[in-house]
C-alpha positions in Angstrom: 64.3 10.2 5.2 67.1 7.9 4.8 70.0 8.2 6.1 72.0 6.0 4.3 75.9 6.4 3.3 76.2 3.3 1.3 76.7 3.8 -2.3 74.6 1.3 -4.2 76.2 -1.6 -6.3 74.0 -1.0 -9.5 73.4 -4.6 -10.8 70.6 -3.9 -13.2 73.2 -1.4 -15.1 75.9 -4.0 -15.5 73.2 -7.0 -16.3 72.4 -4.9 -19.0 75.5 -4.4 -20.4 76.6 -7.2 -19.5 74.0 -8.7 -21.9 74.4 -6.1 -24.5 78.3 -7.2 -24.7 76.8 -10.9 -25.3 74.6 -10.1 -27.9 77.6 -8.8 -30.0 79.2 -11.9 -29.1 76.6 -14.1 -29.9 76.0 -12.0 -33.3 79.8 -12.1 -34.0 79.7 -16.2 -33.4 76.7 -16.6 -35.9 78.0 -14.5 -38.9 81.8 -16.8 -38.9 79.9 -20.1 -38.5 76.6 -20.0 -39.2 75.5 -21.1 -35.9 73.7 -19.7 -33.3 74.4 -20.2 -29.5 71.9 -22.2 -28.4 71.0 -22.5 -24.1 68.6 -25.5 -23.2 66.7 -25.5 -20.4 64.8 -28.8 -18.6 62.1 -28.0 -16.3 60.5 -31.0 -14.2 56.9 -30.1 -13.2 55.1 -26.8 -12.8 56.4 -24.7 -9.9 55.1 -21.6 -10.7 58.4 -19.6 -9.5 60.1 -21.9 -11.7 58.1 -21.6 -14.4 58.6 -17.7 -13.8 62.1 -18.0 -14.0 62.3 -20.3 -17.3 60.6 -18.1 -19.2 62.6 -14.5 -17.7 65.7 -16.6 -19.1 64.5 -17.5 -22.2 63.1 -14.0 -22.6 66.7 -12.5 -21.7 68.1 -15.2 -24.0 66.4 -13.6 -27.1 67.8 -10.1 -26.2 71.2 -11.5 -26.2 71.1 -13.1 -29.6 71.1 -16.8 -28.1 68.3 -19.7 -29.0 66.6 -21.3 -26.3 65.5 -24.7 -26.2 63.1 -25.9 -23.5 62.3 -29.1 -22.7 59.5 -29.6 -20.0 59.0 -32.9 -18.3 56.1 -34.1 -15.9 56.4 -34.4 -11.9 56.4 -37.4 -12.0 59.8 -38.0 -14.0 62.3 -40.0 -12.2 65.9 -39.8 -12.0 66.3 -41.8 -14.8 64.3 -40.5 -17.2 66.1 -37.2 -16.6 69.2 -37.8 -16.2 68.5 -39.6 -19.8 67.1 -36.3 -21.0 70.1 -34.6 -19.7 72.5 -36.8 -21.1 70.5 -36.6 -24.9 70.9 -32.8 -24.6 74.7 -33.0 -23.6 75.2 -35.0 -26.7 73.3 -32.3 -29.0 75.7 -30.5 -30.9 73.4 -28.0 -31.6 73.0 -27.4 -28.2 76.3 -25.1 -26.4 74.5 -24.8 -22.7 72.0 -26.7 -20.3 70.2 -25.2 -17.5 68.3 -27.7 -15.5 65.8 -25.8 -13.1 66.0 -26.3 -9.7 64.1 -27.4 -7.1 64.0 -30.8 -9.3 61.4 -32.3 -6.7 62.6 -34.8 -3.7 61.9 -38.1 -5.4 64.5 -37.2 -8.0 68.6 -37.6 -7.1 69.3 -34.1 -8.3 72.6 -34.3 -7.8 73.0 -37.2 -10.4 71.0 -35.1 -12.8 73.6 -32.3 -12.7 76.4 -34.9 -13.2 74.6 -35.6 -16.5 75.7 -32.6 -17.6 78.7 -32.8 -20.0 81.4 -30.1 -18.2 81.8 -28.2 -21.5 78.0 -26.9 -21.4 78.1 -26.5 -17.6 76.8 -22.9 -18.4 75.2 -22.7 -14.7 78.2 -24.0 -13.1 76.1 -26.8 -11.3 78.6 -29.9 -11.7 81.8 -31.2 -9.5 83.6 -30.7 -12.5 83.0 -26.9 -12.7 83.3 -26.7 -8.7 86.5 -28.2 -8.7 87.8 -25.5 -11.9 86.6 -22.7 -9.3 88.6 -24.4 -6.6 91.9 -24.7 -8.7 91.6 -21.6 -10.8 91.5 -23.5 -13.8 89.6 -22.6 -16.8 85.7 -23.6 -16.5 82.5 -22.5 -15.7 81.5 -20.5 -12.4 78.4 -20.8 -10.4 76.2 -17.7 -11.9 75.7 -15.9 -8.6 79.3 -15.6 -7.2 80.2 -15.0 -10.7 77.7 -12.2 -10.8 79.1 -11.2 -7.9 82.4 -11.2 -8.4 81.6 -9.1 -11.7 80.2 -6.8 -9.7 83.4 -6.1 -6.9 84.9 -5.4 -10.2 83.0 -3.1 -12.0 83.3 -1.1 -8.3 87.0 -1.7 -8.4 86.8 -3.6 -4.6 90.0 -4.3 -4.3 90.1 -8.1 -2.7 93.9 -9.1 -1.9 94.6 -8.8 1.1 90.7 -8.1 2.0 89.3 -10.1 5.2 85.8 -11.7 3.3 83.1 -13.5 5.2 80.5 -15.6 3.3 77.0 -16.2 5.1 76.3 -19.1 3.8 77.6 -22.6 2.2 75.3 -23.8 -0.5 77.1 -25.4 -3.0 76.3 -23.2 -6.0 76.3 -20.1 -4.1 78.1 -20.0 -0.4 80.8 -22.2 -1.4 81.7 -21.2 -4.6 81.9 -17.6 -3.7 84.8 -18.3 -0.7 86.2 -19.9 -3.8 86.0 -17.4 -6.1 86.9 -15.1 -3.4 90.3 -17.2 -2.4 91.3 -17.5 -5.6 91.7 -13.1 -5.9 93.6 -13.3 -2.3 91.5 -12.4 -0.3 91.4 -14.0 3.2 88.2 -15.9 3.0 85.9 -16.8 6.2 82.7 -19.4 6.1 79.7 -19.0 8.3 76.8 -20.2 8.6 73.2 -20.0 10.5 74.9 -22.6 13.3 78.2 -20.4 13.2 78.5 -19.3 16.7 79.9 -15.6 17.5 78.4 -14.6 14.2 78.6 -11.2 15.1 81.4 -10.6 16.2 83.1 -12.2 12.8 80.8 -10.3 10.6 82.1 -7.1 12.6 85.7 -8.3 10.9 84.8 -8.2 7.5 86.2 -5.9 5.1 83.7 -7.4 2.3 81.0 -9.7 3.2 78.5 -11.8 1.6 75.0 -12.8 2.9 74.0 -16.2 1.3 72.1 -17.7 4.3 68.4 -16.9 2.7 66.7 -15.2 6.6 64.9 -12.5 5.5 67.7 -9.8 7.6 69.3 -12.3 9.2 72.6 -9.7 9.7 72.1 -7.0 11.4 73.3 -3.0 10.5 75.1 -2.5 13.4 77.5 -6.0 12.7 78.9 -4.5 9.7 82.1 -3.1 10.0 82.3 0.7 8.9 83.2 1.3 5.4 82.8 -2.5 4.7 81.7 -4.2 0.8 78.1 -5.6 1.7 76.9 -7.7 -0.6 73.6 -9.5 -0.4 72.9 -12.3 -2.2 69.4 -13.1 -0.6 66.2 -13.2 -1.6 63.1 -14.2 0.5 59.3 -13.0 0.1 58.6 -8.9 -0.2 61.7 -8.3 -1.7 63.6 -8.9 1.2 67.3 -9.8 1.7 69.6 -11.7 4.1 71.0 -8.6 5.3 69.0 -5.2 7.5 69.5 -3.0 4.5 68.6 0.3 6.1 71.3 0.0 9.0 73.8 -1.7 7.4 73.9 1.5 4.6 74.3 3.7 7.4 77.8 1.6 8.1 78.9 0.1 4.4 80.8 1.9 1.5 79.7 -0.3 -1.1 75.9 -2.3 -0.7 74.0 -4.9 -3.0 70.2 -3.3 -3.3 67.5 -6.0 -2.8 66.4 -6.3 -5.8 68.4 -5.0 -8.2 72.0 -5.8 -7.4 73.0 -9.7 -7.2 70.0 -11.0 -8.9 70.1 -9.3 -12.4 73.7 -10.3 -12.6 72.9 -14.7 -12.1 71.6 -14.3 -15.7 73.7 -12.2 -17.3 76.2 -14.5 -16.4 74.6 -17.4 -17.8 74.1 -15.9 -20.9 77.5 -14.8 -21.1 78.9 -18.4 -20.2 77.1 -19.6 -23.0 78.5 -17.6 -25.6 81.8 -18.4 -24.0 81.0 -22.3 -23.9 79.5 -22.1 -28.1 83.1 -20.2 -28.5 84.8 -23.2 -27.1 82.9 -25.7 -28.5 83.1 -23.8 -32.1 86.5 -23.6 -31.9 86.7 -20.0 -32.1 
């Protein structure tokens, strides 16, 4: 029996209205102009888990009142040829959001591919344009995750000024961009990292932390401070997260279920962001 005295972070619950608050949106958009939000996404090859995860978006697209496009491209497609693919769909004004699907493969400069991204239908929050937004607090897109997740210390009325965070982790569309985030609402903000020595002992400081390092229970229960925000935003094979879940509920207030709590939220923020950027670009 468990003995956990955690309260779950119910992600599923907000996805859903998250994306029921979009459709309405997305319905509202249509009947003034006539136009439908429109998300494109570019796959390059045939990773299964990608293929997976194209088709779960386009799926959640149709329940939120938004067209998908999806344009496919082989392996074997080079920088080039994407980035021109990219750039053609930035140009599209029928199209209000791009998604490019990554891992692009290792031959390909991924990072010029997301540059080809016009800022304005950043929906993913991929680009440096959108990073540097999140950095200044200026208006833009965020990075889907530490959006999700900061949607989610919301909706459980974390308060963060003040708060000492610690982020696991410093990937540039998740780690990074959630200290941002996280700065941003005053909260003082700590990096780590798998090379981060003394981990524990600044894990054991945080009021709210977040596990981005993607080990399978890479922080341990008895690190997390009592009555600490635990929010995992891992995900490795059998449905594991970053973060001991069984111990770490016996210590937290507030804890991220794995699944269920970060990872519903990445989409419904995507699919909010591009209603928001067919709003813009609308002029509505």
């Amino acid at each position: 029996m468990s003995t956990s005295t955690a309260s779950l972070m119910d992600g599923t619950a907000l996805a859903r209205r998250t994306v029921e608050e979009t459709a309405v949106r997305a319905a509202e958009i249509t009947r003034r102009t006539g136009v439908t939000p429109c998300l494109a996404t570019v796959l390059v090859g045939a990773d299964p888990a990608s293929v997976t995860y194209v088709k779960m978006k386009q799926n959640r697209c149709a329940k939120a009142g938004i067209r998908s496009r999806h344009v496919e491209l082989p392996a074997s497609t080079t920088t080039e040829e994407l980035v021109a693919a990219i750039t053609a769909l930035s140009e599209d004004p029928e199209v209000h959001g791009i998604l490019l699907q990554h891992p692009v493969g290792p031959h390909i400069d991924e990072r010029a591919a997301f540059e080809a991204i016009a800022p304005a239908k950043d929906v993913d929050g991929v680009t440096m344009a959108s990073f540097a937004a999140m950095g200044f607090g200026l208006p833009g897109f965020v990075s889907c995750t530490p959006g999700g997740i900061m949607r989610l210390l919301d909706e459980y009325r974390v308060e963060l000024s003040g708060k000492r965070a610690v982020v696991v982790g410093r990937s540039a569309i998740l780690g990074k961009p959630a200290g941002l985030l996280l700065l941003g609402r005053d909260a003082t903000v700590t990096y780590c990292h798998s090379r981060t020595t003394e981990l524990s002992s600044i894990v054991q400081e945080a009021d709210i932390l977040v596990a981005a390092v993607g080990k399978p229970r890479f922080i341990k229960g008895e690190d997390i401070k009592p009555g600490a925000v635990v929010i995992d935003a891992g995900y490795n094979p059998g449905n594991v997260g970053d973060v001991d879940f069984e111990t770490a509920a016996e210590r937290a207030s507030l804890i991220t279920p794995v699944p269920g709590g970060v990872g519903p939220m990445t989409i419904a923020v995507l699919l909010a962001q591009t209603v928001d950027g067919a709003e813009r670009q609308l002029g509505l």
